[in-house]
LOLUM-308396 format. One line per field, with one value per residue (C-alpha): y, z, x. Coordinates in steps of 0.02 Angstrom, whole numbers, plus 32768, in hexadecimal, padded with zeros to 4 digits. Layout:
N
Y (Y; ...)
Z (Z; ...)
X (X; ...)
END
This chain:
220
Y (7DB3; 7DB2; 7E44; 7E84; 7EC8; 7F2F; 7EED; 7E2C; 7DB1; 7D04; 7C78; 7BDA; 7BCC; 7B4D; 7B0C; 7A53; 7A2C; 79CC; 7962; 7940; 7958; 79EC; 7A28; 7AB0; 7AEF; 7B46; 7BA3; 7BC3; 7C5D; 7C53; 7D21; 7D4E; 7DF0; 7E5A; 7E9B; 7F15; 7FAE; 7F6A; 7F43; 8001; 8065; 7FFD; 7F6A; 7FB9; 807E; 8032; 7FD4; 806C; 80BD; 8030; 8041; 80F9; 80C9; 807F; 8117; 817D; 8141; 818B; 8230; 8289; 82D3; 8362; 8392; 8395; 833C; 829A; 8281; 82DA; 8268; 81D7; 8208; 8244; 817E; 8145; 81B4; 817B; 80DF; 80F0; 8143; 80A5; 8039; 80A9; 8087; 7FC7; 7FB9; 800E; 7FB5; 7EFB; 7EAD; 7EA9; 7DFF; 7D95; 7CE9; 7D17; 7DB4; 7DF6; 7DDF; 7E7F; 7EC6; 7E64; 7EB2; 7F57; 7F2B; 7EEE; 7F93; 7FFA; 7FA0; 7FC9; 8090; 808E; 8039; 80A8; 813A; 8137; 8103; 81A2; 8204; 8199; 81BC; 8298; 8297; 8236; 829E; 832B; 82D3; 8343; 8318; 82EC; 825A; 81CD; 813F; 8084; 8012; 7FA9; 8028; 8066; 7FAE; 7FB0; 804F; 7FF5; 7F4E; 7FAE; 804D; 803A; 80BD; 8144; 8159; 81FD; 8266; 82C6; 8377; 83C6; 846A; 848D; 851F; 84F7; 8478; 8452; 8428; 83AC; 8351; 832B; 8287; 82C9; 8357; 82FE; 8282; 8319; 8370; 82E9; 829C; 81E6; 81C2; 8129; 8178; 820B; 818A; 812C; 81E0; 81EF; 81B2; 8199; 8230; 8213; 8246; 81B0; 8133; 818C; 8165; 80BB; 809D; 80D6; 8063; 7FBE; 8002; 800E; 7F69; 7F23; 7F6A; 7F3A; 7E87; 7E88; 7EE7; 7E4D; 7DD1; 7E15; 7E25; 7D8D; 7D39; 7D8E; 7D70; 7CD8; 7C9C; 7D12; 7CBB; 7C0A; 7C37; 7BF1; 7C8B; 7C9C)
Z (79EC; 7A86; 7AFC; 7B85; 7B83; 7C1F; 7BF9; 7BE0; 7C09; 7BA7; 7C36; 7BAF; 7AEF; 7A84; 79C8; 795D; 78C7; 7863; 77C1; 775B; 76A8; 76E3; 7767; 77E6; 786F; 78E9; 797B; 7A24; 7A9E; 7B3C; 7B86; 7C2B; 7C60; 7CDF; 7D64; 7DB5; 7D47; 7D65; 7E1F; 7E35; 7DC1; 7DC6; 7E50; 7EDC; 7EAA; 7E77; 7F1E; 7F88; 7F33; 7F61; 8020; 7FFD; 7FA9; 8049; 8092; 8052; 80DF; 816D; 812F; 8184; 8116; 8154; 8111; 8067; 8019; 8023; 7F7B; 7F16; 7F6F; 7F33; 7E7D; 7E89; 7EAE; 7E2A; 7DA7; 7DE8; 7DB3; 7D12; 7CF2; 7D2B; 7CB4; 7C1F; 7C44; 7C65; 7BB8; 7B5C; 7BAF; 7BAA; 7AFE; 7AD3; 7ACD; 7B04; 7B1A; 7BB7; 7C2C; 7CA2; 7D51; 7D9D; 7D03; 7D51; 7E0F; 7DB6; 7D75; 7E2E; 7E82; 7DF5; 7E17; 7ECE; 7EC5; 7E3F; 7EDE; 7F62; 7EF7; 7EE8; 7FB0; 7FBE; 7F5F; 7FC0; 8067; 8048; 8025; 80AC; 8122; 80EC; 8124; 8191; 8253; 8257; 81DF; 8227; 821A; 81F3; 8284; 8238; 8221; 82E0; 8305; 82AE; 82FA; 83AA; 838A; 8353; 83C5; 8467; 84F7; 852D; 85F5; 8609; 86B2; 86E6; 8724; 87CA; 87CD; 8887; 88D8; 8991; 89EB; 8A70; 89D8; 89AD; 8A3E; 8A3A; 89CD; 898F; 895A; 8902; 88A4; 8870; 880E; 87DB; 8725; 8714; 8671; 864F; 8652; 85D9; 855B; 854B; 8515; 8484; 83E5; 8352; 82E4; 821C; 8228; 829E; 8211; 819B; 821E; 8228; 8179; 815E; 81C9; 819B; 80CC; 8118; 814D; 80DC; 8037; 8095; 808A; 7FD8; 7FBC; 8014; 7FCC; 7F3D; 7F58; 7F9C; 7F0D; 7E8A; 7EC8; 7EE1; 7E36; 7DF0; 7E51; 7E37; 7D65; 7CF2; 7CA5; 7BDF)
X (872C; 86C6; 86C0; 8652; 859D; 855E; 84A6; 84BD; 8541; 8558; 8549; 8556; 859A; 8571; 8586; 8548; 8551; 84C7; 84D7; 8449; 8449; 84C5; 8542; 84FF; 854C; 84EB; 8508; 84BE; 84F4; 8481; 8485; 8445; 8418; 8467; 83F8; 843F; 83F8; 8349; 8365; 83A7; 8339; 8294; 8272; 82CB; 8267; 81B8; 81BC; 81E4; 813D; 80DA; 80F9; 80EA; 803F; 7FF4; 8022; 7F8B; 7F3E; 7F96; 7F6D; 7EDD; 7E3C; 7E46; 7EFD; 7EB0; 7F3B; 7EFF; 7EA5; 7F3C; 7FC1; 7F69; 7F60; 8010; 8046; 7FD5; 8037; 80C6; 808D; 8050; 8111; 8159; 80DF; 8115; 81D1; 81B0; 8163; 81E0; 8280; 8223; 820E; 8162; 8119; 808B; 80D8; 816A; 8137; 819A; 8144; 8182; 810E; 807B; 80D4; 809D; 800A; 7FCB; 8027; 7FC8; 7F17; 7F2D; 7F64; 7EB9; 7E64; 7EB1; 7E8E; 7DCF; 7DCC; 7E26; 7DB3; 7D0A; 7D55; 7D79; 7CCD; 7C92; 7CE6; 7C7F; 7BC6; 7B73; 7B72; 7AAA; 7ABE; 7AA1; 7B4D; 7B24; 7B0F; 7B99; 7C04; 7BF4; 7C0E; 7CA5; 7CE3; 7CC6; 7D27; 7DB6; 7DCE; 7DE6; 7DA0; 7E21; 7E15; 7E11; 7E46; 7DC8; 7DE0; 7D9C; 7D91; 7DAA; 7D70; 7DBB; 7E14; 7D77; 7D06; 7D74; 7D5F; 7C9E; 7C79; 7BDC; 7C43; 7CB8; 7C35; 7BDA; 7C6A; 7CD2; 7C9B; 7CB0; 7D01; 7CA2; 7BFC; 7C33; 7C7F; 7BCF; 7B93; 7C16; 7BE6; 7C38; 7C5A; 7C6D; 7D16; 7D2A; 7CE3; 7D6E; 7DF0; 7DC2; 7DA4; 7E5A; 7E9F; 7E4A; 7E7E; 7F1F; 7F43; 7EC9; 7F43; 7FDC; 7FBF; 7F96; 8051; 809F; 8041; 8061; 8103; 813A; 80CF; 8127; 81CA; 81C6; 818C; 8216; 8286; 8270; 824B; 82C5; 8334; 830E)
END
């Protein structure tokens, strides 16, 4: 008597029988998972926490929170690798490829953690030392000068009115931004943002490279 399983369905039923120096009958049941558990509990949670991963990088230094968040996702991580081996059969010969997903997403939060840790403590360099000439080229080709409006402090309406007046006390914004230079907690700001998009493309590479070999593999 055949009745319904909430983990496996049968999609095909078979049976032959072979005559050699005897009769055997032998059967063949092909099962196929169902995947809705694993979508809800698994793929659709471990791929929220690797957009939330990426994240670690819109947090500032300064909050203090950065390095902890990190190692938060990468525990979160390591939880979901401990309930992927225990659910999966364990073998070498056919592995799941959202357990090599995890593995990649797992790699990256290791990654993203020690970049973490490199960047709090680069925020803390004293003001004196000196920045890289690459890095301050770096910072150039990908921030972009703020205008600024300057502010006149004006004393009466008649001084105003003279141009040498008025050239004297007014601050051209383009002069005062070749003065600026670049801070260490502007190389942490920049460094953020190229990690950011940097570790965004390997999540959909990864991604799309995953699932599409999942996809287009033959069920066991």
């Amino acid at each position: 008597m055949f009745r319904q399983n909430s983990a496996w369905t049968v999609t095909n039923t078979g049976w032959k029988v072979e005559t050699t120096y005897d009769s055997h009958l032998t059967f063949s049941i092909t099962l196929k998972r169902k995947p809705m558990f694993f979508i809800l509990f698994l793929i659709v949670p471990v791929c929220m926490l690797s957009v939330l991963n990426n994240c670690v990088f819109l947090l500032p230094c300064d909050s203090g929170e950065k390095s902890g968040y990190a190692i938060t996702v990468f525990l979160a991580f390591a939880v979901f690798l401990t309930i992927m081996s225990s659910l999966l059969p364990q073998n070498s010969d056919n592995i799941s490829i959202f357990s090599v997903f995890l593995v990649i997403q797992t790699a990256a939060s290791t990654l993203i953690t020690i970049i973490a840790l490199a960047m709090r403590r680069v925020s803390y360099f004293p003001y004196d030392k000196p920045i890289p000439s690459w890095i301050v080229k770096l910072i150039k080709c990908c921030t972009c000068r703020k205008k600024t409006i300057p502010i006149v402090m004006v004393q009466s309406v008649a001084t105003l009115e003279t141009p040498a007046n008025r050239e004297k006390n007014v601050t051209h914004p383009e002069n005062s931004a070749k003065d600026l230079k670049p801070t260490w907690n502007d190389v942490v700001n920049i460094f953020d943002f190229v990690f950011l998009i940097a570790f965004s493309l390997v999540l959909i590479l990864s991604a799309i490279f995953c699932f599409t070999i999942a996809a287009t593999r033959n069920p066991i």
